[in-house]
C-alpha positions as CSV (number, residue, x, y, z in Angstrom):
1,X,0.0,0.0,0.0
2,X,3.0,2.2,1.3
3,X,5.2,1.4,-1.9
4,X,3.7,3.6,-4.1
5,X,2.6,6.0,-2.0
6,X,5.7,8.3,-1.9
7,X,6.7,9.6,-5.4
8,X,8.2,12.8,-5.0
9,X,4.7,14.7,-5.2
10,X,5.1,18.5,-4.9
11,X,3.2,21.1,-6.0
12,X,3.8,24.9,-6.7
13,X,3.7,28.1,-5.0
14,X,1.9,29.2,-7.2
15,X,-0.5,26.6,-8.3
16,X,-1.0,26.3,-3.9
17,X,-2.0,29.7,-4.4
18,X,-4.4,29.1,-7.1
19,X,-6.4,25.7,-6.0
20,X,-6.2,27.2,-1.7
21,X,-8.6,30.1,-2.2
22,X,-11.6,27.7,-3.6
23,X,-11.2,25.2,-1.6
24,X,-11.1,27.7,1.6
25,X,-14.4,28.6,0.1
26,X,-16.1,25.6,-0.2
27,X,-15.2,23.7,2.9
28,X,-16.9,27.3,4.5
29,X,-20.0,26.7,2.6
30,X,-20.6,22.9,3.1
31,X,-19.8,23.5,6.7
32,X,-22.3,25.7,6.9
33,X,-24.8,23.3,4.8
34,X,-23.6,20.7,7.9
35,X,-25.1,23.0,10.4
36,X,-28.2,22.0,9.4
37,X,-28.3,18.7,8.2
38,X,-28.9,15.6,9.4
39,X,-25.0,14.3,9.8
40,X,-22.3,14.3,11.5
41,X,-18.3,14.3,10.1
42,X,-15.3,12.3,11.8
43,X,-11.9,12.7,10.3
44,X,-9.4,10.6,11.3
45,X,-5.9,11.8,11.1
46,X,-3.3,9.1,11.6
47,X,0.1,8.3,10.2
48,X,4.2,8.2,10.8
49,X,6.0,10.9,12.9
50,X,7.2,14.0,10.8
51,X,4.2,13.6,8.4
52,X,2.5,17.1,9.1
53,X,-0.4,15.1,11.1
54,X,-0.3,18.3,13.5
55,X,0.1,21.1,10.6
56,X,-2.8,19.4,8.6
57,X,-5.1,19.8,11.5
58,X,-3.8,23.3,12.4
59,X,-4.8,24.0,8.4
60,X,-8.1,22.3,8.7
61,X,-8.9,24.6,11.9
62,X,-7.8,28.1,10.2
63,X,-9.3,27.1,6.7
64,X,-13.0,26.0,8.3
65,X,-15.0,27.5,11.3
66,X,-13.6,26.1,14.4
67,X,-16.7,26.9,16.2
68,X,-18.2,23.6,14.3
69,X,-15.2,21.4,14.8
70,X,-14.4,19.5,18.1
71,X,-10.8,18.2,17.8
72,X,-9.3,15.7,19.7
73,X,-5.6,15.0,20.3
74,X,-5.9,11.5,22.2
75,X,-2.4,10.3,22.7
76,X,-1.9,8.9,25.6
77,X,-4.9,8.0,27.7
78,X,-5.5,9.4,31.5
79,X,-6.3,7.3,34.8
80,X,-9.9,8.1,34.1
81,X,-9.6,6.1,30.9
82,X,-7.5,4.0,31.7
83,X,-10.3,2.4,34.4
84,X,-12.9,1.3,31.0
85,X,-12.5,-0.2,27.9
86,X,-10.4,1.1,25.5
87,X,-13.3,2.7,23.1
88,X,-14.5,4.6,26.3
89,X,-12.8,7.6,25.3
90,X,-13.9,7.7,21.6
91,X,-17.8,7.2,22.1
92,X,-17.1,10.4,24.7
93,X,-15.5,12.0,21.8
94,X,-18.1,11.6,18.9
95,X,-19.4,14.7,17.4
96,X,-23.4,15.6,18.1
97,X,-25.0,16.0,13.8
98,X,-24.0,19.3,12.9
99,X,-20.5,19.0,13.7
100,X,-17.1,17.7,12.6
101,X,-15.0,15.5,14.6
102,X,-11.2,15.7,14.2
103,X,-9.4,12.9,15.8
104,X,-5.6,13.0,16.0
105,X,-4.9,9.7,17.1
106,X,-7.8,7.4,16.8
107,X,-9.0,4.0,17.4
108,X,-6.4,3.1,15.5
109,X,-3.6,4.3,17.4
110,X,-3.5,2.2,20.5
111,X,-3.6,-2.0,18.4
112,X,-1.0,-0.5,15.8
113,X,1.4,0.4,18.9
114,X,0.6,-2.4,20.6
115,X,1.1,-5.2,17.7
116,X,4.6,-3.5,17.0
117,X,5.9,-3.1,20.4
118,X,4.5,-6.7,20.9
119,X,1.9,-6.3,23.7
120,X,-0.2,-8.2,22.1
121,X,-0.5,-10.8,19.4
122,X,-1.6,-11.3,15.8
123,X,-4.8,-12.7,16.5
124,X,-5.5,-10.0,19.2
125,X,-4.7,-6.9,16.3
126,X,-7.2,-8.9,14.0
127,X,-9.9,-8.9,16.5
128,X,-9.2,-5.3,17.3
129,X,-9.2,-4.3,14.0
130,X,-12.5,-6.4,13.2
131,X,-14.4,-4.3,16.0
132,X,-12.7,-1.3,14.4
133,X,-14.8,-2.0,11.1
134,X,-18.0,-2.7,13.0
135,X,-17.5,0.3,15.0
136,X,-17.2,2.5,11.4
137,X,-20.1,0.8,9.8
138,X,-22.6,1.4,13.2
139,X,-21.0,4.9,13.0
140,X,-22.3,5.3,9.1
141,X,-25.7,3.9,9.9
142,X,-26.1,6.7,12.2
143,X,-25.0,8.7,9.6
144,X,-21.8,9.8,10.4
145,X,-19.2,10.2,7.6
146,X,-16.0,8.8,8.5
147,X,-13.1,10.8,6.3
148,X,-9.5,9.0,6.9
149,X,-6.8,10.4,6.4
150,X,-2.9,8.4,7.0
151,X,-0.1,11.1,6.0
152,X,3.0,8.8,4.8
153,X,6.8,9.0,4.5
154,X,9.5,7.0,3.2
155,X,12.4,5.8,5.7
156,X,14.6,8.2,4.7
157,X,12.1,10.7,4.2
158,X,11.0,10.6,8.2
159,X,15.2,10.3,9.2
160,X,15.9,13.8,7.4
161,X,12.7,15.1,8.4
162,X,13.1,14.2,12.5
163,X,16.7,15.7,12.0
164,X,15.4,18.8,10.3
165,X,13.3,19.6,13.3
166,X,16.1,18.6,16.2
167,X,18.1,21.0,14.3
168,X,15.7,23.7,13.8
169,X,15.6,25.8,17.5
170,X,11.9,26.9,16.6
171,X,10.6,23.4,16.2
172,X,13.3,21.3,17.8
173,X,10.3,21.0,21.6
174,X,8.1,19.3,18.6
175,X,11.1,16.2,18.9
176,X,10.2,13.6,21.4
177,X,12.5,10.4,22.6
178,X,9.0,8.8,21.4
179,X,9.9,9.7,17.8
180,X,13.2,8.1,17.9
181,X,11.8,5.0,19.5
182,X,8.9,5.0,17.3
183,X,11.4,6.0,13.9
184,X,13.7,2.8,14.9
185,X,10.9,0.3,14.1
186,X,9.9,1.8,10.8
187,X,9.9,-1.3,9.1
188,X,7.6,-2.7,11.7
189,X,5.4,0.1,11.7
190,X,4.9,0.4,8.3
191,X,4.3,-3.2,8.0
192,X,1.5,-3.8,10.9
193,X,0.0,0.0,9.7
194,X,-0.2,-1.4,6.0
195,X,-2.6,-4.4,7.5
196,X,-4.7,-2.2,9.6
197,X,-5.4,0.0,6.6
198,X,-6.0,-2.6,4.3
199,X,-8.0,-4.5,6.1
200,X,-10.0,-1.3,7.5
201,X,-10.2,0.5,4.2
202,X,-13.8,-0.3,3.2
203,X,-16.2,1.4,0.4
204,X,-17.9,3.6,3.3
205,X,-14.7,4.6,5.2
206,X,-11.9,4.2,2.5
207,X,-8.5,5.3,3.7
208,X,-6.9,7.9,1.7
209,X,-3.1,7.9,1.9
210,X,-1.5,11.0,1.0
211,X,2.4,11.6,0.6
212,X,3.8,13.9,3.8
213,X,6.4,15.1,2.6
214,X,5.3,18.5,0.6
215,X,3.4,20.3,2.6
216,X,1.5,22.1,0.1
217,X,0.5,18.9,-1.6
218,X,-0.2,17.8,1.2
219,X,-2.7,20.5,2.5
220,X,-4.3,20.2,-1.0
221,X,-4.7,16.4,-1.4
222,X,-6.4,16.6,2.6
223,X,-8.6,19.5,2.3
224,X,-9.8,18.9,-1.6
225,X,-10.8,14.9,-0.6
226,X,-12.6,16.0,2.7
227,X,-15.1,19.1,0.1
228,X,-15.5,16.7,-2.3
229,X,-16.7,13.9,0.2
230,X,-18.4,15.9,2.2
231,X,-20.1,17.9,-0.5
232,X,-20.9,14.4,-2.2
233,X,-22.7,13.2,1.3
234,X,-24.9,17.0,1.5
235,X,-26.2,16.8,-1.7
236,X,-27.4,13.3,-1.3
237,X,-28.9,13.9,1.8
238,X,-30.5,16.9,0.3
239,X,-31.9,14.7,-2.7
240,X,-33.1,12.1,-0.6
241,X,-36.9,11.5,-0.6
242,X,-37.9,12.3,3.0
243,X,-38.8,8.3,4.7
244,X,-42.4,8.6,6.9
245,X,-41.6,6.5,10.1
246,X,-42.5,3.0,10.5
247,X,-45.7,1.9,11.5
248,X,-45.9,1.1,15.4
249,X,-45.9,-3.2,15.1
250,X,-48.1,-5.3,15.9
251,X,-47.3,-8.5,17.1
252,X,-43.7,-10.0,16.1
253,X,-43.7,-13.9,15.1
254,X,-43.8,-15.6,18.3
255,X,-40.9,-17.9,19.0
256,X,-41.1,-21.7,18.5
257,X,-40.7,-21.4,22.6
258,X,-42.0,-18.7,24.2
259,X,-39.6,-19.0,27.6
260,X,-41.2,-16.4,29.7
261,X,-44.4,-17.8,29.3
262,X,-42.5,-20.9,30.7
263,X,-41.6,-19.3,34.0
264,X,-42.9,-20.6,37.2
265,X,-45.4,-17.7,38.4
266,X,-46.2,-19.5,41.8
267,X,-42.8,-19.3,43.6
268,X,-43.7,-17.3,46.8
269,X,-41.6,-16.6,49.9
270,X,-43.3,-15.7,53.1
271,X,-42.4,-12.4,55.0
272,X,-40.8,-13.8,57.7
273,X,-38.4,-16.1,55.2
274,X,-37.8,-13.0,53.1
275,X,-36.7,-10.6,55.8
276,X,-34.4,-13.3,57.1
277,X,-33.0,-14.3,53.9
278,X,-33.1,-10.6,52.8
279,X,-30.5,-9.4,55.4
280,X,-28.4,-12.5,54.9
281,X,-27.8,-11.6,51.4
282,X,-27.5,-7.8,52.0
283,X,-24.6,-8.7,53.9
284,X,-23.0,-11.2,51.9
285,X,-23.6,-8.6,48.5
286,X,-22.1,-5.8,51.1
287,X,-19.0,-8.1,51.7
288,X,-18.7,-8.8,47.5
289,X,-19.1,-5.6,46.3
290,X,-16.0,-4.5,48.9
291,X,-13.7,-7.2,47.2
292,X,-15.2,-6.1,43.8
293,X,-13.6,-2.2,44.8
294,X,-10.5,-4.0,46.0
295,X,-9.7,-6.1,43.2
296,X,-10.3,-3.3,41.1
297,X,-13.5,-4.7,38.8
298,X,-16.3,-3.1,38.2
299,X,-19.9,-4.5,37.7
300,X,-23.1,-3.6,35.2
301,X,-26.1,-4.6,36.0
302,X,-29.2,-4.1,33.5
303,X,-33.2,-4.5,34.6
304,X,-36.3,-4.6,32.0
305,X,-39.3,-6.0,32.4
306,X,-43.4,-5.4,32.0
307,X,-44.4,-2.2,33.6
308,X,-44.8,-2.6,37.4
309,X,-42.7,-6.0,37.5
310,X,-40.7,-4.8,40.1
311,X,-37.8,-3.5,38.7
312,X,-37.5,-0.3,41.0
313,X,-38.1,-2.5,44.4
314,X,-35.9,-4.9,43.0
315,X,-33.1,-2.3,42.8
316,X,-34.0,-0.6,45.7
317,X,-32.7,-3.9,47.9
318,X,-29.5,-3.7,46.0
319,X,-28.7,-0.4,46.6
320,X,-29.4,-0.9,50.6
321,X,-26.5,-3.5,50.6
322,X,-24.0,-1.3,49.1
323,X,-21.7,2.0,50.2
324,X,-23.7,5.0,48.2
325,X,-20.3,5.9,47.0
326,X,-19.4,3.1,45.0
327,X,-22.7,2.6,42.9
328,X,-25.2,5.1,40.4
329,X,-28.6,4.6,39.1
330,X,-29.4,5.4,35.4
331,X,-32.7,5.6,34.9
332,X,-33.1,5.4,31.5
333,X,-36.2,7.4,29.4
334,X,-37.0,9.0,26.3
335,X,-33.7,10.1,24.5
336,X,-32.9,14.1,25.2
337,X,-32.2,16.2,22.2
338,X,-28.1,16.0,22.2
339,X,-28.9,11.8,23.0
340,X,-30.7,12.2,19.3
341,X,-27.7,13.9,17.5
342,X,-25.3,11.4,18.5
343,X,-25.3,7.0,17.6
344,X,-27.5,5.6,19.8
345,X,-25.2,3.7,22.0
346,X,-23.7,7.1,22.9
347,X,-25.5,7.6,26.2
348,X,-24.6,3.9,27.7
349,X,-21.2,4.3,26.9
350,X,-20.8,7.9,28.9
351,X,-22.0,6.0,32.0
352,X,-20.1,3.3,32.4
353,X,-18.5,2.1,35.5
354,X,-15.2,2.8,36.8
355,X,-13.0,0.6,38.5
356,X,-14.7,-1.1,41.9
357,X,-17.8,0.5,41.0
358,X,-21.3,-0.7,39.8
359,X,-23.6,1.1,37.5
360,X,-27.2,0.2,37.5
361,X,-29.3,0.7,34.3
362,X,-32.7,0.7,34.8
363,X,-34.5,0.1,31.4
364,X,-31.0,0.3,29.0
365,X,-29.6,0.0,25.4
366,X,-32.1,-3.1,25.1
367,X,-35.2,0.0,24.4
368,X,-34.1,-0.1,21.1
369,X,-35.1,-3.9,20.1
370,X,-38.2,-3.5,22.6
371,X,-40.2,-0.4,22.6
372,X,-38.4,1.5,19.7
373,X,-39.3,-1.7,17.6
374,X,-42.8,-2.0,18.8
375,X,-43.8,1.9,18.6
376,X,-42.0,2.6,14.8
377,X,-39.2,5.1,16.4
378,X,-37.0,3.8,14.4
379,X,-36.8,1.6,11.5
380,X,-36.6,-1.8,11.0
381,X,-33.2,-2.1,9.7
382,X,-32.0,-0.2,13.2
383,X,-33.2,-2.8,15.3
384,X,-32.7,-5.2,13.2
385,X,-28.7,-4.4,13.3
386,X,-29.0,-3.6,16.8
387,X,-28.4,-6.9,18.0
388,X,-25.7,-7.6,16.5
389,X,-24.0,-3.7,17.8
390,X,-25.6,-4.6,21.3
391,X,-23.5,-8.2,21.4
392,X,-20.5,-6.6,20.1
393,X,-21.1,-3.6,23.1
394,X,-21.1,-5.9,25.8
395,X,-18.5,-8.1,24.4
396,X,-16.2,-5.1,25.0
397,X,-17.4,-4.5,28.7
398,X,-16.8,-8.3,29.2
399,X,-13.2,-8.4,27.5
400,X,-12.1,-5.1,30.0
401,X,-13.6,-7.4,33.2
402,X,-16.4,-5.9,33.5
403,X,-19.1,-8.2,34.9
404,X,-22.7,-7.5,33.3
405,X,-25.5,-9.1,34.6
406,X,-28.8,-8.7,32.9
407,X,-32.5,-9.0,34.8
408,X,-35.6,-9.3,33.6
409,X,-38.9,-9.6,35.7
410,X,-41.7,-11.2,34.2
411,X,-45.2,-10.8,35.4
412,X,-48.5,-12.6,34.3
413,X,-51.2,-10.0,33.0
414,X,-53.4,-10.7,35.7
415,X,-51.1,-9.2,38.3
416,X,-49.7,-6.3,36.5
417,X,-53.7,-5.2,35.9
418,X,-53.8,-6.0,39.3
419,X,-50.9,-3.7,40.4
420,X,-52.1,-1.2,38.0
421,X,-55.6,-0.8,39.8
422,X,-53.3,-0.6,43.1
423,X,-51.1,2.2,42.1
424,X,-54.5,4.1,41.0
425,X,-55.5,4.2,44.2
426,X,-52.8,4.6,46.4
427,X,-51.9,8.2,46.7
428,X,-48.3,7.6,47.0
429,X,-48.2,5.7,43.9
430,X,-50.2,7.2,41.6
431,X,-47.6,9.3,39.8
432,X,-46.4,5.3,39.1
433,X,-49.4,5.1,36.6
434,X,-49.6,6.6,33.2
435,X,-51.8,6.6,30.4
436,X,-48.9,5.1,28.5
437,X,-48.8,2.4,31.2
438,X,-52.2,1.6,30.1
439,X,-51.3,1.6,26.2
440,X,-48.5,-0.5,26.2
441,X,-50.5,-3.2,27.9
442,X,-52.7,-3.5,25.2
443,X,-49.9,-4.9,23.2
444,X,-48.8,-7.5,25.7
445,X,-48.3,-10.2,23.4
446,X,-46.0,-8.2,21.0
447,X,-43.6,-6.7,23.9
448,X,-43.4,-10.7,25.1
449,X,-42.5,-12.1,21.7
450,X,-40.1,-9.2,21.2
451,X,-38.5,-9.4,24.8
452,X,-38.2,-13.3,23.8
453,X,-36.4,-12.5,20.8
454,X,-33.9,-10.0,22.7
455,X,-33.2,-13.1,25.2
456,X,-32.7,-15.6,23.0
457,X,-30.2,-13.4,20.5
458,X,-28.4,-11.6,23.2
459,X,-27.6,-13.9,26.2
460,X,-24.4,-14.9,26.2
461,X,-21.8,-16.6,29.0
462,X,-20.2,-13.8,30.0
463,X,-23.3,-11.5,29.9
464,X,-26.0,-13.5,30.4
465,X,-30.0,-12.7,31.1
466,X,-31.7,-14.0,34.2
467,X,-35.6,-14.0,34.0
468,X,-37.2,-13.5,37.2
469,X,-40.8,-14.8,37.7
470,X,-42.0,-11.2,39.9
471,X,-45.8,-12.2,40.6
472,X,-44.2,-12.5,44.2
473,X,-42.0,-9.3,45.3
474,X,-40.4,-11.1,48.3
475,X,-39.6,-14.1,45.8
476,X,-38.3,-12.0,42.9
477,X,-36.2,-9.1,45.2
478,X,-34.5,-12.6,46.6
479,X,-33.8,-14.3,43.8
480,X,-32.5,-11.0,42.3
481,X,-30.0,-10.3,44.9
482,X,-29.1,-14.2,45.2
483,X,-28.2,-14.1,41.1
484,X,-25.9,-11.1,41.9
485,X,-23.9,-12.4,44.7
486,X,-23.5,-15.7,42.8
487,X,-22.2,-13.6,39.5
488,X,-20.1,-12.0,42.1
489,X,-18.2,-14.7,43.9
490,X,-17.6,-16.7,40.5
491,X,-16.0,-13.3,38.7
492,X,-14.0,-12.3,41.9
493,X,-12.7,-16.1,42.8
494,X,-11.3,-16.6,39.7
495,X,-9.7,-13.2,39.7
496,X,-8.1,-13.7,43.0
């Protein structure tokens, strides 16, 4: 890929001065078109030392309106980041629709350094750079243009250029040991970075590779393939024939099994058993979630179910057993306006856990495949993919050692009507009862078949679902805190 890459391309004084003025122009005007459209922009700008990775971005910032461009110079990560997973800091990052995204230093950075310094293995850089590709194509079905960008130069192009700046006094602080280091394993550099790219370099998020070593061709080549792209992209948008929403679904096809219908309803535990096992377990999950801070995991736990199956009490009991410090609730509703302009995943990932600390999502990223699918807010294709994105999200959480457990309570329709009725007439509880409440039980079958569907294509070992039969609080709050010490003592014994 590399080989041809560097030819000696230069270009003019005066033809920079000729081709700079238009293009100036039109990245101005389709930034403003981006204002108002319906897309966001992320350009990647990787590459070898010496390439003008830093002066390209500098140009891209005076030539466009920086007040619509977030950039992003993520190098080495901090102790914040360093406590998720490794794409923590780039879902942070993403830029709202509207916007443009410049990331020096990328997803790619961290496997590329890795593979050549040996950190990890060929089979580890493959998987990496397989979730790299997923990650781009969820990122252009949210429409989001990717734009990449890897700046090249020959051997002995990057040797004279690192000794130009060490003996230059006004750019000599620009020199780092890193350089050096980095500059001594060209070869395997340009080796592992020529199998990223060309195994990355798809026909939505193409890498361009552009010669380093002129700066003028260099600023022309970058700035002329990002108008053109992103002018491309506008004017389909603006062409495209506005799509109505879907229509709210009915009933999906129910499964050959239906496995919540399944669930044994008649478990009960009296309240004298449920207090005593209650505190038992409230100090056995207080003792678990101390080792869980001191070995330095952290812990996801996920709740969906019917309306009024219990999923607030449920949580409740769990929060009782734990220091208020080292947990957080995210109750989960309709998306906020900046939740809208960004890929949908974008508000799980900002609320993640850190280190020896358990986040608690009640209702979560599964909304999407449930009551997104079954209302028409979004089409059939995005929930339809979001299975595959959702598996792929949690596999991450799993590989970092984050232990996810998912919950969900099941009632019979007999006792949530009867619960319903309850709420209506207890003062305390009626703000608990919604006309919605009442909508979405008219399509009980269709939210069972679909919850059915989520369980049976998104349980996995290491992030499995436990379905709680919650006709019986005392019953369901137990078993609930029973499956999380048990997920707890597994994880943390074979840790220790």
């Amino acid at each position: 890929m590399f080989e041809t890459a560097e030819v000696g391309n230069k270009l003019s004084k005066e033809e920079y001065g000729r081709l700079a003025p238009a293009i100036r122009q039109g990245l101005l005007e389709a930034q403003k078109r981006l204002a108002t459209a319906k897309l966001s922009v992320i350009v990647v700008v990787g590459g070898v030392e010496g390439a003008g990775k830093s002066e390209t971005v500098n140009r891209l910032l005076e030539w466009m309106d920086p007040r619509g461009i977030e950039t992003h110079a993520l190098w080495d990560s901090t102790e914040e980041e360093r406590q998720r997973p490794l794409m923590w800091r780039f879902w942070r990052a993403l830029p709202p629709k509207g916007r443009v995204g410049i990331f020096l230093g990328s997803w790619y950075t961290p496997p590329i350094i890795d593979r050549v310094f040996g950190r990890i293995g060929a089979a580890e850089l493959e998987k990496d750079l397989d979730r790299i590709v997923a990650f781009e194509r969820m990122l252009i079905r949210e429409d989001t243009l990717v734009l990449k960008f890897w700046l090249h130069l020959s051997k002995k192009r990057q040797k004279k250029r690192l000794n130009e700046l060490a003996d230059d006094p006004d750019e000599s602080w620009r020199l780092t040991d890193q350089d050096w280091k980095f500059f001594r394993k060209y070869d395997k550099f340009r080796r592992i970075s020529e199998r990223a790219l060309s195994r990355t370099s798809t026909g939505e998020a193409p890498w361009h590779v552009v010669e380093g070593g002129d700066a003028r061709y260099r600023t022309i080549a970058v700035t002329q393939a990002i108008l053109d792209s992103l002018v491309r992209r506008l004017d389909r948008e603006k062409s495209k024939t506005p799509k109505p929403p879907d229509s709210p679904l009915e009933a999906p096809k129910p499964s050959a099994v239906n496995i919540i219908r399944r669930l044994d309803y008649k478990s009960t535990l009296p309240n004298d058993a449920y207090e005593t096992q209650l505190a038992k377990l409230s100090a056995k999950l207080a003792r678990l979630t101390r080792r869980l801070r001191d070995q330095e995991r952290s812990m996801l736990l996920v709740f969906e179910g019917a309306d009024a199956a219990g999923k607030g009490g449920a949580i409740r009991r769990l929060l009782s057993a734990m220091d208020a410090r080292n947990y957080r609730v995210i109750s989960v509703a309709a998306p906020t306006d900046e939740e809208r302009a960004h890929p949908y995943l974008w508000r799980f990932w900002r609320h993640l856990p850190r280190l020896g600390r358990v986040t608690i999502y009640d209702r979560s990223w599964y909304g999407r495949v449930l009551v997104e699918r079954l209302e028409g807010f979004c089409a059939e294709a995005d929930w339809q993919r979001a299975y595959a994105e959702i598996n792929a999200f949690e596999e991450q959480l799993t590989d970092f050692g984050i232990i996810v457990q998912k919950f969900w309570l099941a009632i019979t329709p007999e006792e949530q009507l009867r619960r319903f009725r309850h709420r209506e007439k207890t003062p305390y509880k009626q703000y608990k009862i919604t006309e919605e409440d009442w909508r979405n039980r008219k399509k009980w079958g269709a939210y069972e078949a679909a919850a059915c569907d989520m369980v049976e294509r998104t349980s996995t070992p290491a992030a499995p679902w436990a379905l709680v039969p919650s006709n019986d609080k005392n019953w369901a709050r137990v078993e609930v805190m029973k499956t999380v010490c048990r997920r707890l003592e597994k994880a943390l014994r074979s840790k220790s």
